[in-house]
Every structure is written in C-alpha cells, then in structure tokens.
PLY file of the C-alpha trace (Angstrom):
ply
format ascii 1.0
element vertex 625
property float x
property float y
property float z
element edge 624
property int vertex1
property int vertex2
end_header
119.79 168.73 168.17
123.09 166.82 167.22
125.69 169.60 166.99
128.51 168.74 164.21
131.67 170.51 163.31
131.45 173.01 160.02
134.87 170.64 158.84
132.74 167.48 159.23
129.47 168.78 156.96
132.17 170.12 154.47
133.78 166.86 154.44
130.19 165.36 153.88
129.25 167.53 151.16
132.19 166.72 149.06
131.64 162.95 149.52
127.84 163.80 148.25
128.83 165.50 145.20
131.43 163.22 144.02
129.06 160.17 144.60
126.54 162.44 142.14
129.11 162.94 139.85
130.49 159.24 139.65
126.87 158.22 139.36
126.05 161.04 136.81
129.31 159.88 134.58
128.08 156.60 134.68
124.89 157.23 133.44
126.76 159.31 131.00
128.79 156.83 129.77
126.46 154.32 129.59
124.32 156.53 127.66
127.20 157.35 124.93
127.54 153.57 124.45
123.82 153.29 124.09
123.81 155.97 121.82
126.99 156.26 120.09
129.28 153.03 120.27
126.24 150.46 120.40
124.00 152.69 118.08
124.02 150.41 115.42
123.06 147.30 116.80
120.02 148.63 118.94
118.88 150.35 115.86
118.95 146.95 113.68
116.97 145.49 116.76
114.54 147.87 116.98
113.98 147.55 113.27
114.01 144.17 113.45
111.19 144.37 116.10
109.32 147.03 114.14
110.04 145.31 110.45
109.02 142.19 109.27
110.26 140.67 105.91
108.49 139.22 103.31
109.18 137.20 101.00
108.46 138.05 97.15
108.33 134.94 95.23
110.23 134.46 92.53
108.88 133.16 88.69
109.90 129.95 87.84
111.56 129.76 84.22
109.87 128.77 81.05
110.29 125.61 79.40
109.90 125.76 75.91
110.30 123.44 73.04
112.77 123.50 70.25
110.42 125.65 68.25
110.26 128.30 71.31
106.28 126.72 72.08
106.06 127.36 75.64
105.56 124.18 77.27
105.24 125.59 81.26
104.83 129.22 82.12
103.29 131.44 84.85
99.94 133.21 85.21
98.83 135.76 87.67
97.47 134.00 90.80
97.49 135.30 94.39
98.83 133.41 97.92
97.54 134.49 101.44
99.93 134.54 104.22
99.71 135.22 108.10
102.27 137.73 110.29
101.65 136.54 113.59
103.16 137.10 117.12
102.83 133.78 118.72
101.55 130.32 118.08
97.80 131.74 119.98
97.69 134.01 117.58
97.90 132.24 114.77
95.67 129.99 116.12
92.96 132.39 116.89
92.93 134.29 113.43
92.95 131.02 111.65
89.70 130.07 113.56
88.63 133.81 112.56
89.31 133.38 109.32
87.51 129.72 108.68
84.00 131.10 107.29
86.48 132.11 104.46
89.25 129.98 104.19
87.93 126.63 105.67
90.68 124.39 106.58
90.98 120.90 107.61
92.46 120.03 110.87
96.02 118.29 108.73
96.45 121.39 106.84
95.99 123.73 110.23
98.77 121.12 111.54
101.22 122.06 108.52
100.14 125.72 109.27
101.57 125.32 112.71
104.43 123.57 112.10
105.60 126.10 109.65
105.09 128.45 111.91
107.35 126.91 114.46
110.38 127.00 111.53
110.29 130.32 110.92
108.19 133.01 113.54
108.84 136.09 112.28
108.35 135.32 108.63
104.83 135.18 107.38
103.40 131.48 107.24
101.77 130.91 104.17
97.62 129.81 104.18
96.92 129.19 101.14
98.57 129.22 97.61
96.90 129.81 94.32
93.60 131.64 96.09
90.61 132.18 94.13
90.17 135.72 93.35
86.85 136.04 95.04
88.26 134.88 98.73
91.49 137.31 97.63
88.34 139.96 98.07
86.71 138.61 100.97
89.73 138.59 102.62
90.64 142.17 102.14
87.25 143.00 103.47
88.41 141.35 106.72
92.02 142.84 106.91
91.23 145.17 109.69
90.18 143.12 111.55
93.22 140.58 110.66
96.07 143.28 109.96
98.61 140.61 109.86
96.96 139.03 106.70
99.73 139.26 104.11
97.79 138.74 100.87
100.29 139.65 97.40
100.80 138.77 93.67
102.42 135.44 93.40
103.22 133.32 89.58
101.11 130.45 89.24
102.45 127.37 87.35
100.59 126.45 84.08
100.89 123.53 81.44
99.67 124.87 78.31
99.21 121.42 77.36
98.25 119.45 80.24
98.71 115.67 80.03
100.43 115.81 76.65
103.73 116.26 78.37
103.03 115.29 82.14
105.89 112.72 82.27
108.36 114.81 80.40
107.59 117.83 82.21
106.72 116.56 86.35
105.24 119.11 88.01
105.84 121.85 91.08
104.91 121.65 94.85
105.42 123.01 98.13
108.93 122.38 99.51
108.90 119.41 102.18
109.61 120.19 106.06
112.70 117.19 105.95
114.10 119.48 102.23
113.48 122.80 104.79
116.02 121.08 107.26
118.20 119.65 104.91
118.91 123.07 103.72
117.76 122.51 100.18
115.38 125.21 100.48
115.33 128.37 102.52
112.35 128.49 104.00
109.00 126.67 103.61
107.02 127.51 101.22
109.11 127.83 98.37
107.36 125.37 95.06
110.29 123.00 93.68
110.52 120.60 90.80
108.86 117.11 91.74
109.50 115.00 89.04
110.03 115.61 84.98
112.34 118.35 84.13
110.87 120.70 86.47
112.80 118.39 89.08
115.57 117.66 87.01
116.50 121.77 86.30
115.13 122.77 89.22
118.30 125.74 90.50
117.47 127.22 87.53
114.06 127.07 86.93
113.63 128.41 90.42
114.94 131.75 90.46
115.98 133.87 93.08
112.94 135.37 95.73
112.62 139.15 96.60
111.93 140.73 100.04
110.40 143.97 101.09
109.31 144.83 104.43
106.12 146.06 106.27
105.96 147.68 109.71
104.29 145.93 112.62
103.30 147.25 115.81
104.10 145.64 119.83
101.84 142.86 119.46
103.29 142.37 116.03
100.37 143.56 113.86
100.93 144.65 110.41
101.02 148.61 110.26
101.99 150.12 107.01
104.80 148.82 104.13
107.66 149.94 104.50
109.55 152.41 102.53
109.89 151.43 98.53
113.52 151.49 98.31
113.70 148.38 101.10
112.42 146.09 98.63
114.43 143.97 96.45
113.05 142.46 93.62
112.75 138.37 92.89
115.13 137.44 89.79
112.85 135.21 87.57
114.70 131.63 86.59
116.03 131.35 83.12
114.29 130.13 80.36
114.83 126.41 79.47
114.63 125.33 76.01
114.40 121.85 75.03
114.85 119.37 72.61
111.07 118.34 72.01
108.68 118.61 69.53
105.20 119.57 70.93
103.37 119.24 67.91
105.21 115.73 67.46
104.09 114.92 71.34
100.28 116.11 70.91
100.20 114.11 67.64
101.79 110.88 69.44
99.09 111.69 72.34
96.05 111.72 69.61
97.36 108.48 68.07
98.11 106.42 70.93
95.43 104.00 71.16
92.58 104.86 73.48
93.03 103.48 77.48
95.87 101.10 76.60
99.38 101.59 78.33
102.43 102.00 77.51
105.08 104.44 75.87
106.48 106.27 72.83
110.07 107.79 72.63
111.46 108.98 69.28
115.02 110.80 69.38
117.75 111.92 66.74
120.41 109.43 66.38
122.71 112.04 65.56
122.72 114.20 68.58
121.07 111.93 71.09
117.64 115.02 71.27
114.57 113.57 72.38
112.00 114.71 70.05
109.19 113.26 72.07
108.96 110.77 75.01
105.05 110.14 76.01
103.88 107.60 78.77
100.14 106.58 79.33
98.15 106.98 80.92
99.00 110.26 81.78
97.85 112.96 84.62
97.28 116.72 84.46
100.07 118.46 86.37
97.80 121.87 86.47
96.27 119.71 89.05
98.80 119.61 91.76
98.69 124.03 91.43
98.35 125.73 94.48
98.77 121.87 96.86
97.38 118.10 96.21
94.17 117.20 96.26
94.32 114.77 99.03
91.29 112.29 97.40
92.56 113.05 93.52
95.75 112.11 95.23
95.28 109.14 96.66
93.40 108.01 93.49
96.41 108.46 91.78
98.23 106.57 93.68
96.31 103.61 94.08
95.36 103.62 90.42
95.87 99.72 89.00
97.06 101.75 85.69
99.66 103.87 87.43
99.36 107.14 85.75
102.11 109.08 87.52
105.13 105.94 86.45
106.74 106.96 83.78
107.01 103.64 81.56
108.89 105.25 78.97
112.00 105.67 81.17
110.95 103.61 84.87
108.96 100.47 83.71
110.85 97.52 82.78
109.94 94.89 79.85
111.47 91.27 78.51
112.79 93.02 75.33
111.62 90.14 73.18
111.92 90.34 69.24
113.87 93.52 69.25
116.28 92.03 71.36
117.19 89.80 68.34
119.27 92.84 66.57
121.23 92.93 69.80
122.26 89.23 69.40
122.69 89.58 65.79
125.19 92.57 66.85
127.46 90.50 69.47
127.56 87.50 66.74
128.72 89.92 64.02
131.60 91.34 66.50
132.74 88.33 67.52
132.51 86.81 63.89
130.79 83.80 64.73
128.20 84.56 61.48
128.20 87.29 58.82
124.76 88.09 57.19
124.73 85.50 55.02
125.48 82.48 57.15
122.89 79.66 57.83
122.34 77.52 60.52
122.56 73.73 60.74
119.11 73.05 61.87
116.39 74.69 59.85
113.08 76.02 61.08
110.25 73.16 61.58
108.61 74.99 63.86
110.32 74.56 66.75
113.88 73.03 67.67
114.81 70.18 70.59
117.17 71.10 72.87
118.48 68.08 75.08
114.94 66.66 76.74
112.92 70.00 76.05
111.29 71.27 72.93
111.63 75.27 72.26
109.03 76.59 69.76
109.18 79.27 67.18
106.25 81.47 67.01
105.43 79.73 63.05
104.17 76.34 63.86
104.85 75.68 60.40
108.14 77.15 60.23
110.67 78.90 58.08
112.54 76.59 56.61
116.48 77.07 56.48
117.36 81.36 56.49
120.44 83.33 56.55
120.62 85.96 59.34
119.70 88.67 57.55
116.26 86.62 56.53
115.78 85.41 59.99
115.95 89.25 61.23
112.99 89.73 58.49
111.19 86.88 59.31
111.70 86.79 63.44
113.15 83.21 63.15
113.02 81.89 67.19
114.82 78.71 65.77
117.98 80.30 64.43
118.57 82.64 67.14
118.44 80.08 69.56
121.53 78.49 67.62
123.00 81.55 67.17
122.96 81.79 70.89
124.32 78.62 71.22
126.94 79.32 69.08
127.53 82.21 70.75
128.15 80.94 74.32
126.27 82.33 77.54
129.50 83.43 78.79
129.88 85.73 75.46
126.76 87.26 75.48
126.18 88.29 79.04
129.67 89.98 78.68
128.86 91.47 75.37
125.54 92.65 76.35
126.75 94.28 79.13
129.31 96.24 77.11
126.46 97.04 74.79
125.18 99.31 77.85
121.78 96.83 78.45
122.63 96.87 82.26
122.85 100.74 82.20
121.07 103.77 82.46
121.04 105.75 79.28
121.63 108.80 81.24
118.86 110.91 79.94
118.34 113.97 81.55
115.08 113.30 83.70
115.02 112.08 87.40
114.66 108.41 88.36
115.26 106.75 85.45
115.44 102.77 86.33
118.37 100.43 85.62
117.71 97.64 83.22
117.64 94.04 84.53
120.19 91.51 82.78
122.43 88.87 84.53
126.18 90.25 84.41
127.91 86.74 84.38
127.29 83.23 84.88
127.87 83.89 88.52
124.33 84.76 88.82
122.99 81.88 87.80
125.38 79.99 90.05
124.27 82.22 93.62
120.32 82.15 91.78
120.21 78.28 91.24
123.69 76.71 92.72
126.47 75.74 90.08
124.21 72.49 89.12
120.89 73.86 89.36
120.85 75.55 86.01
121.69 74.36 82.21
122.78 76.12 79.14
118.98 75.87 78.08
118.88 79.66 79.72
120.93 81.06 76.41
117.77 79.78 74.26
115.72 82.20 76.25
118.31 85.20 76.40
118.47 84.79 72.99
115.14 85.55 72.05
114.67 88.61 74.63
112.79 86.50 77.17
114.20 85.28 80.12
116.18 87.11 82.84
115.87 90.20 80.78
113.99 93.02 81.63
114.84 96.67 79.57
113.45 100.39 79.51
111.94 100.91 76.53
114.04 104.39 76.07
117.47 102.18 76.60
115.84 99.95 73.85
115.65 103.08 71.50
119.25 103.97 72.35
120.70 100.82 71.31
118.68 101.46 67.86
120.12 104.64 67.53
123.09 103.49 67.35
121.92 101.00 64.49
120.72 104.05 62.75
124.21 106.08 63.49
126.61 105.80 60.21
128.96 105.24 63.04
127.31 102.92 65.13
127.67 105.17 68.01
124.51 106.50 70.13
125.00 109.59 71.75
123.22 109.99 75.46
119.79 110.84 75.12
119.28 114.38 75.75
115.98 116.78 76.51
117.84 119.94 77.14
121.19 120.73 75.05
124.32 120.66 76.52
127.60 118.93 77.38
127.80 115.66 75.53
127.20 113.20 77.39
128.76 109.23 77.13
128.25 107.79 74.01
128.00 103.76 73.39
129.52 102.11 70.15
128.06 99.22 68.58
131.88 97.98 67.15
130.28 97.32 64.25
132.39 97.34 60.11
130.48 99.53 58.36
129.04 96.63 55.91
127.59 95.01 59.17
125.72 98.19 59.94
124.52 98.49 56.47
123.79 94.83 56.58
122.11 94.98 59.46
119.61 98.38 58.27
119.05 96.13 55.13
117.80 93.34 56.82
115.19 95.82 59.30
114.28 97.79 55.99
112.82 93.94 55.06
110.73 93.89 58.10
108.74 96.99 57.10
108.85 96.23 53.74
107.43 92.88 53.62
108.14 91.33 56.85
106.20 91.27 60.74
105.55 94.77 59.87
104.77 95.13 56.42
101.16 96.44 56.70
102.64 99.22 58.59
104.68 100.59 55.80
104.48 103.90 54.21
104.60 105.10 50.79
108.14 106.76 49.58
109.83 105.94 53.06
112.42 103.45 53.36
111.68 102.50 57.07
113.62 99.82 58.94
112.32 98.81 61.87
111.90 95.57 64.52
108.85 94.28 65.75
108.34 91.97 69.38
105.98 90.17 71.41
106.58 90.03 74.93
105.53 87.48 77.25
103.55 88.56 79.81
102.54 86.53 83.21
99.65 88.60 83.76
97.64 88.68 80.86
97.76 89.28 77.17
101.35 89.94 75.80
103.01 93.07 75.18
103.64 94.47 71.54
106.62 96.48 70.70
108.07 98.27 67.48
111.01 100.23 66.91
112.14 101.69 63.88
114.07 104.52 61.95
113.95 106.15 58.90
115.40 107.03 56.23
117.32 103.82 56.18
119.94 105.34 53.55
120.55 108.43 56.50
117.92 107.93 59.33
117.20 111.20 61.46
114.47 109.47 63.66
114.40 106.86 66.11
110.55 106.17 67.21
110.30 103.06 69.71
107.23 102.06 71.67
105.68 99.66 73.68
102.21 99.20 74.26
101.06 96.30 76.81
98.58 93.76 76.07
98.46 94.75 72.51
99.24 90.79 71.73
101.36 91.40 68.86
104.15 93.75 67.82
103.45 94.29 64.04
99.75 95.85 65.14
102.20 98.54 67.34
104.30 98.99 63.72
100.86 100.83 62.54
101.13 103.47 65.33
104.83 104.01 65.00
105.09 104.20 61.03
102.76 106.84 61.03
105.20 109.26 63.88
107.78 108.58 61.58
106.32 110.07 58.70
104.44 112.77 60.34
107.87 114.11 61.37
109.88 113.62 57.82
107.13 114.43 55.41
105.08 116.82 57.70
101.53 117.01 59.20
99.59 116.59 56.19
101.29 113.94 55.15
99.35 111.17 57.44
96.60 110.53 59.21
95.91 112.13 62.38
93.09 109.97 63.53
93.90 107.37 66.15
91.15 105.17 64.45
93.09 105.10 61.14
95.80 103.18 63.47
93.45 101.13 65.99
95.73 97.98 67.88
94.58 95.26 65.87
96.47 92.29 63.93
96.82 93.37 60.25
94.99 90.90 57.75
97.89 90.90 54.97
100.61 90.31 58.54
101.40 87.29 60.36
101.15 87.78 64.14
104.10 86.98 66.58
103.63 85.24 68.97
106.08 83.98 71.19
107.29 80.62 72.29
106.09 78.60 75.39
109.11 79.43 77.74
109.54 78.59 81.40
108.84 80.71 84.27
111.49 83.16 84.95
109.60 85.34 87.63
112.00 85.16 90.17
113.92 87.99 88.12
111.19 90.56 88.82
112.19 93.35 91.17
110.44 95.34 93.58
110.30 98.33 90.67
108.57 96.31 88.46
106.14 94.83 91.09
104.63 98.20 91.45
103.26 97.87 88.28
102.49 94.11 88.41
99.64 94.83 85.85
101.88 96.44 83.25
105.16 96.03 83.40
106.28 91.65 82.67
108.86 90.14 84.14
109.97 87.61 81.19
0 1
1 2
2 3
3 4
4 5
5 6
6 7
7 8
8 9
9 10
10 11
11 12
12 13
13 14
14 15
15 16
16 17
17 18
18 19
19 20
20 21
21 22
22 23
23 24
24 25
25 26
26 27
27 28
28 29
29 30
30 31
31 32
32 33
33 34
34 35
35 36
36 37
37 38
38 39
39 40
40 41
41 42
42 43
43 44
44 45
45 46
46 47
47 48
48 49
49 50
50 51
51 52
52 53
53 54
54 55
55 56
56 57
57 58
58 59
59 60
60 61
61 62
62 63
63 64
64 65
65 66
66 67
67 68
68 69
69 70
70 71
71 72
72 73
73 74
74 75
75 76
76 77
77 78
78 79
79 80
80 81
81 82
82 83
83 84
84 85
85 86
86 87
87 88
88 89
89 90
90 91
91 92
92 93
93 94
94 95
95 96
96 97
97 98
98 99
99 100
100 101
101 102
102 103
103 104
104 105
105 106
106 107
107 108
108 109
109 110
110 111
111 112
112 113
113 114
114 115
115 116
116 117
117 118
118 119
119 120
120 121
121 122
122 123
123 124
124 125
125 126
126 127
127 128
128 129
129 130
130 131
131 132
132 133
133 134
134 135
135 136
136 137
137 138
138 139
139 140
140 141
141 142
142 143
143 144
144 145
145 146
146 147
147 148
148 149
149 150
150 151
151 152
152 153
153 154
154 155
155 156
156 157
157 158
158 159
159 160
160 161
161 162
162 163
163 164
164 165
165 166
166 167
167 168
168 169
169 170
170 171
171 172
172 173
173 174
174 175
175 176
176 177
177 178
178 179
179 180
180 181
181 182
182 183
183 184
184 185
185 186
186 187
187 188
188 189
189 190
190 191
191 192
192 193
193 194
194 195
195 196
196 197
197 198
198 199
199 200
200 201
201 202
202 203
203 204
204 205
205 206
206 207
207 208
208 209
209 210
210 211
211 212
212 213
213 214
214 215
215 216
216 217
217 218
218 219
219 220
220 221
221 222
222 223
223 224
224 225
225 226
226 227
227 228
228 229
229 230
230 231
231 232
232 233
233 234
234 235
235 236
236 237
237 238
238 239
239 240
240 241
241 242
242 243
243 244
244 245
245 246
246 247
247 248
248 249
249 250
250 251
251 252
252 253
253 254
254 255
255 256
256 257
257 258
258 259
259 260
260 261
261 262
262 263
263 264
264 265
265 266
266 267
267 268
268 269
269 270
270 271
271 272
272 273
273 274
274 275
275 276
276 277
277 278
278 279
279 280
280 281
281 282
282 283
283 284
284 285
285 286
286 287
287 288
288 289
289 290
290 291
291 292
292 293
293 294
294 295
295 296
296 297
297 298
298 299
299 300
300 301
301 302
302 303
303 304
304 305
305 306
306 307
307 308
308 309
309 310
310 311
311 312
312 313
313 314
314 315
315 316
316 317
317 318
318 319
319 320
320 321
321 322
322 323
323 324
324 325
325 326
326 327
327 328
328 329
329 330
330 331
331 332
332 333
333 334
334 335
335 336
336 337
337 338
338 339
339 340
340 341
341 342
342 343
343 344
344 345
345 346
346 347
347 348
348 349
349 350
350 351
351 352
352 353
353 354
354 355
355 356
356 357
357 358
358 359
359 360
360 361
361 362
362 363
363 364
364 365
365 366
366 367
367 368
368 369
369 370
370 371
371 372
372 373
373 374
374 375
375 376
376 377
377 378
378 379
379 380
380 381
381 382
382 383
383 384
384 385
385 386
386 387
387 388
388 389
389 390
390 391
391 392
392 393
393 394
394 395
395 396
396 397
397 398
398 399
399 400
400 401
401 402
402 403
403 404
404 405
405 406
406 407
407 408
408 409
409 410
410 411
411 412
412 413
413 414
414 415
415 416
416 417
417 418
418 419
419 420
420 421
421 422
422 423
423 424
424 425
425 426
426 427
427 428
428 429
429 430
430 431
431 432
432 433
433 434
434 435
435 436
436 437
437 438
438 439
439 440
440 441
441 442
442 443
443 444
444 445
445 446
446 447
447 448
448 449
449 450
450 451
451 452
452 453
453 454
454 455
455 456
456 457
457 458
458 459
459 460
460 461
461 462
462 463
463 464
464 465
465 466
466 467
467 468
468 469
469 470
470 471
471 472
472 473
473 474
474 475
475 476
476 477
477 478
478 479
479 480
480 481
481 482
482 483
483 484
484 485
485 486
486 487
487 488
488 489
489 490
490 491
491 492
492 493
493 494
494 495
495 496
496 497
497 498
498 499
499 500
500 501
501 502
502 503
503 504
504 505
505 506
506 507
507 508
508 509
509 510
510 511
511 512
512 513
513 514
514 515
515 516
516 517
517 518
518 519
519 520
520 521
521 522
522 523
523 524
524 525
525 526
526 527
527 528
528 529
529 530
530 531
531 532
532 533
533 534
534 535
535 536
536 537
537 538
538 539
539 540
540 541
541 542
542 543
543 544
544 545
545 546
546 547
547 548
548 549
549 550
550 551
551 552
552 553
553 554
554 555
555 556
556 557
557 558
558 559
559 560
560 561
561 562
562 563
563 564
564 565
565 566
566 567
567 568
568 569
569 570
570 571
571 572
572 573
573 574
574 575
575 576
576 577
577 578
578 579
579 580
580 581
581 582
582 583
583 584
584 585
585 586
586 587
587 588
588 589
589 590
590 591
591 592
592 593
593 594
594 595
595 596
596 597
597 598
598 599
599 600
600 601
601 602
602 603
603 604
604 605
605 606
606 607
607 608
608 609
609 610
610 611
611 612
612 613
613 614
614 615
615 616
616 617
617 618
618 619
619 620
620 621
621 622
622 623
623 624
C-alpha cells in the first residue's frame, strides 16, 4: 500500500469536487438554455414533428350572369390525400390501396413527384372521389392512418356546353406554375381558359389549414385541437355581363354540327351579352382531372371544339368588310353617299390584263354608295378602292383598330391579320413583284385579310354608336377600357345605318327580316380554300337607337344572307322578348332563301401565303383569303 500525505488527498478532493461542480454547472446551463432561452424554438420543432398541416381548400367564386343566374358554382364532393413519411411509404400504401383506388403507372408518377415538392404536406390521390370509394376508404383507414380524406367544393357548370368558351374551365395547378411561384403548392385547381382563367386571384380564394397529430413514423394520430384551424376565405362572386337565356337560345338555334360563332354586345357600354363558339365541350368534364382518351379526342378533333372561333379563329372578312371601306372613303372625302362611279356594274370590271368579277353575272348597273352597300356591288368597291389608294387604306384600316385586339376580357384572344403598309408587299413579293391589282382584293374583304369575328362586331358597334365610338368589349364590368372612333359627321353615320337598314329590308338579307324591327345589318361570303365558303351576317337594331350588336360566322354555310336568318331572329328574341320568335333551330335551317339572291364571291387569286400558324390549326375552319 502506497502511503500519501493527508495535504495531498485534501488537495485531491478539492480538485474532484470542483471538476463535479464545473461539470454539474454546465449541464446546468445547458439545460436553462434548453429549457428557458431556446424553449421556443425546440417547442415549434417538436410540434412541427408531431403536427402536420393540412390544407383546407378554398371555394372558388361564383360567376353569375347579369340577371344573378349562376353560371359556375360548387357542389359537395370529397378529395383523398396521403400523410406519408418517406417516398417507401407512399409507395407501399399506394400499392395497398390499388384494389380501391386503381391507378395507372403516369398518375402514380405525378403522385411521386408531388410528393418530392412538398413532404410533409399531404399529397393529394385523387380529387372529386366517388362517394362509395370515400366509404371504402374509411373502412381501410386503420390500416392506412395517414389517409387524409375531407370535404372539398367541386366545380359545376349549370349549363354545360352552353357557355364552355365563355366560361374555360378549372384544373390541377401545373408542376412548372408550382415553381414559378404562381401557386403555393400543388394541388391547388386554377382557371384554364374562359373567365375562370381570366379572374382567376379572385375566383380562387384564399385556402384554410388545420392540423392533425402524427406519431414517429409519421402516422396520422388524432386532429388537432379546434382552435388551430383557420378557415379557407371563399373567392368573390363574379358577375357578368351575359345573358344566359340569350346564350342557351343562340345554342338551340345555331344550326346543327356546323361551326362557327355568335357574339352580340351593347354598343353603348361595350357588355357582351352573349359570345358562343361551336362546337363546344362540357367543362364538367375536366372535374376532378382529364380524361386522358376524352382528352386526346379533343385535341385531335378535325372540328376543334376547345378553339374558341368567336375570339381565336381568323376569317377573310369579305362583304362586311365593305362598310369598313365605305368608312375610310367617307373620312377622307373621296365619295359621299350619293356619289357614283365611272364604270357601272356588267358583271365584272377589267383591270389592266385581268378580269375581276362581281358576284351578279348580270350585274347592277350604275349605283351610288349607299345602293352598292344594299346591293353588295364587287364592281364599285373595287373603284372605290382604287380611288382610294392602297397606301390610304392600309393606313386607315389600321387606325380603324383591324390589326388589333379588341381587348375583351378573356385569355388568348388572337390578333387580326392585315398588311400595315406597302412595305409588306415589298419584303412579301420584292418592290416589282406585286401590282396595285392587290387593292381590288382588300377592297372586297378578300385578300391579305384575315379578322376575328368579335373585332368584326366591334367595328359595327361603333356603326351602331350615335357617336361612332365602340367602347372595348367587356364580360365583367369595370374600368373602361380603350375606345375606337369611327371619325365619322354624324350624317355619314346616319347615312351609312340607312344604307344597312336596306340590306335587311330588301337587300342580301331581306328574307331574314322581322316584322316591326328596323334592322340594319351586312351580309358576306368568304372564300374558302378548303371547301364550301363561309357565310357571315352582322347586324344591329333598332337602327333609329340600336342597343344590340349580333355578328356571326358560320363556315361552309355558302352564303351570308342564309346566316341573316339565324341572326335576325337573336335580335328580336332580345328586344321584343322570348315569345316573340321562334325558338326552333328548324324554323332557321342554313339554306339560301328562295325570295334572296345568294353571294357569292368573285374568282380571286391565291393569297395563302398570308395564313399563319394560328389559323393552320384549324385548316378545316378557319380560311385564309
């Protein structure tokens, strides 16, 4: 045995218990940060690794009509989510789950990569889940406790196809909008096209939370407590300009599988009444994700139901175009309303080496401008064209707005096609390559001239203003938008009405007139390439103090005045009410009236290098001269 000094254990001792008391105040004060100063933030992580937040979905707003008819709304429905704690897991309750919920190997994909964007959230399975797989489902949840299966508003069109175009549709938002930061999370429905798109920040609303407690491996416990919930704010209401009833009775009359569009607007605000495109599609079909096959159908369709023609689809504006040239002659003063021409109408006219027809092989003799807006004369608007000089009307035209959007309140809507200047031609052809023989087409709306048939309407409503100022088209009230002057006297824009009230009354159009209504209106036949050509009609009434504009183009209907007999009759549904017409498409069917000469239009050249990759995707509808 080692014998030691009594100093040298004292010393020892002392050394011992101040190396326990230095390692006892450490622990202390690393226990009063744990507890005390750092309390806080190891609380919030232990909540955050016993709480997981879900998301409560918020409704989308309403969009009603101007008579408060709702045109989009929300019904109960129910979306099944998944709380999982790690991409195995997911895996192997999905595979659980199949019997139930069978899922193709793309959608399990999507599953995953959501999954990967957000972990701790729950990934949604399935949106818009029938009722009796809700059940099955909840038979299942023990054995799947991080199923997160909830309430969650289901779109709904009331009226299905009636409004498709106007309205678009909702769907999932994309992975690329997730990223972008348009959206949140994934998940979350948007607007995809109509005003659904258009107004989608506040149709959208504002999505809830509340929490439910998950164990270590991240299975769902309980819900939590009530008061950590906040509730979703539903979007606001939209109201709109349109008239369903109007719309439905457009739908009915439109003539069975034929294509084309109707838009009819107030020329004194600019409100859309109606705007209908077919064919059409059912938006309730895209509810709860795309069919892939319905999809795909609907995209390779020949008739293109999801393009809107009314505001994307581009046409040679043909006869209508005429009130547009009429308009540029009458500002610059090269006519007034009574002037004539110095070559009457034999049926056709000679221009240099080439011969340029009018659609009356016979002709129509010497007119005034005024008659030759009645009659449709091809012959004196190719003079007046002339007179009026290329360089003259591609700038006037221009200025007119037939190179611009309208600006209407819906997504997408396609720029006309129309030369700016004679520059064009020169880069198109070479500053020899081309004559003046292109202002004979212009001036007949063929030619390298393509319009929307909504920017068509537009110019007429500005025919129909007392001012001769169109207002932007609108579907939603609000902050007046540009509006385009005609800088037209008054007596021109009386003279002008005048001379469209004579079409209607016993002009191209005159079988489509209706009793007591003073209806002024254009008709046009528009080349078309592919097949048959198109017919157009637009018109407005009354003509003393019009309050409707109702355009529309229908393609392959051959002649314009058989597309007066489907327009007439919108016009007076909406002044003189719904008993006042028909309401049978077959009172209206697309045929050449007996008592009505048809239109056709001249033999022109071939201007198809002016088509644009827009208008391509509808080769089979939408002309390119």
């Amino acid at each position: 045995m080692t014998w030691q000094h009594p100093h040298d254990l004292a010393r020892r001792a002392r050394v011992g218990r101040l190396v326990v008391l230095a390692v006892f105040g450490i622990l202390a004060l690393m226990f009063f940060r744990v507890q005390v100063v750092s309390s806080a933030r190891y609380q919030l992580q232990s909540e955050e690794n016993r709480l997981r937040q879900v998301p409560l979905p918020a409704p989308r707003g309403l969009i009603v009509d101007r008579n408060g008819t709702v045109l989009a709304e929300n019904v109960p429905g129910y979306s099944v989510a998944l709380l999982a704690s790690s991409p195995e897991s997911l895996t192997a309750v999905l595979a659980r789950l199949s019997p139930i919920l069978p899922l193709d190997s793309a959608h399990v994909a999507s599953i995953q990569r959501r999954y990967r964007q957000a972990p701790t959230e729950p990934v949604m399975i399935q949106r818009d889940a029938a009722f009796e797989v809700v059940s099955a489902l909840e038979e299942q949840r023990v054995w799947n406790p991080g199923l997160v299966i909830q309430s969650d508003p289901k779109r709904y069109y009331p009226h299905g196809p009636v409004a498709a175009h106007l309205l678009g549709y909702v769907a999932e938002a994309t992975e690329e909008e997730v990223r972008e930061g348009k959206v949140r999370r994934g998940g979350v429905l948007v607007g995809r096209d109509g005003l659904e798109r258009q107004y989608d920040d506040l149709l959208r609303g504002q999505d809830g939370f509340k929490f439910v407690e998950v164990d270590a491996l991240g299975r769902t416990v309980r819900e939590a407590r009530e008061e950590a919930t906040l509730a979703p704010e539903p979007g606001q209401t939209l109201r709109t300009t349109v008239d369903i009833e109007l719309q439905q009775y457009i739908r009915d009359n439109f003539p069975p599988d034929s294509r084309g569009a109707v838009v009819a607007l107030d020329p004194r605000n600019g409100e859309v009444l109606a705007l209908y495109s077919a064919p059409s599609f059912d938006p309730n079909a895209f509810i709860g994700g795309y069919d892939p096959e319905r999809w795909t159908e609907l995209r390779e369709s020949e008739e293109y139901p999801l393009f809107n023609r009314a505001t994307q689809a581009r046409y040679p504006p043909a006869s209508p175009w005429k009130l547009a040239m009429a308009t540029m002659a009458l500002r610059r003063e090269v006519v007034t309303m009574d002037s004539r021409m110095d070559i009457s109408c034999t049926g056709g006219m000679r221009y240099y080496n080439r011969y340029f027809r009018c659609w009356k092989i016979e002709g129509h003799g010497d007119l005034t401008l005024a008659e030759a807006i009645q009659q449709s004369c091809d012959v004196y608007f190719y003079q007046l064209g002339l007179k009026l000089r290329l360089e003259n009307l591609l700038h006037d035209a221009v200025e007119l707005g037939f190179r611009e959007r309208t600006g209407v309140d819906l997504p997408n809507e396609y720029q006309p096609l129309f030369p700016p200047s004679t520059e064009y031609y020169n880069r198109q052809y070479g500053p020899r390559g081309w004559t003046n023989a292109v202002t004979l087409n212009l001036a007949i709306g063929q030619g390298e001239n393509s319009q929307t048939l909504i920017n068509m309407v537009r110019f007429y409503a500005a025919l129909a203003s007392a001012s001769g100022t169109a207002p932007e088209p609108r579907l939603v009230p609000g902050k007046p938008g540009r509006s385009r002057s005609l800088q037209l006297s008054a007596s021109s824009i009386f003279g002008l009405r005048e001379a469209l009230v004579g079409v209607v009354a016993g002009g191209t159009a005159a079988a489509a007139r209706i009793a007591d209504l003073r209806i002024a209106g254009k008709t046009g036949t528009a080349q078309n390439p592919q097949g048959p050509d198109h017919g157009w009609f637009i018109a407005f009434a009354p003509a003393e103090d019009p309050v409707i504009v109702v355009g529309a183009i229908v393609e392959f209907a051959e002649h314009g005045s058989s597309v007066a007999r489907l327009v007439t009759p919108i016009i007076a549904r909406h002044l003189l009410g719904p008993d006042a017409v028909p309401t049978r498409a077959a009172d209206y069917q697309l045929q050449t009236p007996a008592d009505s000469a048809p239109e056709p239009v001249p033999i022109l050249p071939d201007t198809s290098f002016f088509r644009s990759p827009a208008d391509t995707a509808v080769s089979a509808g939408t002309p390119t001269r």
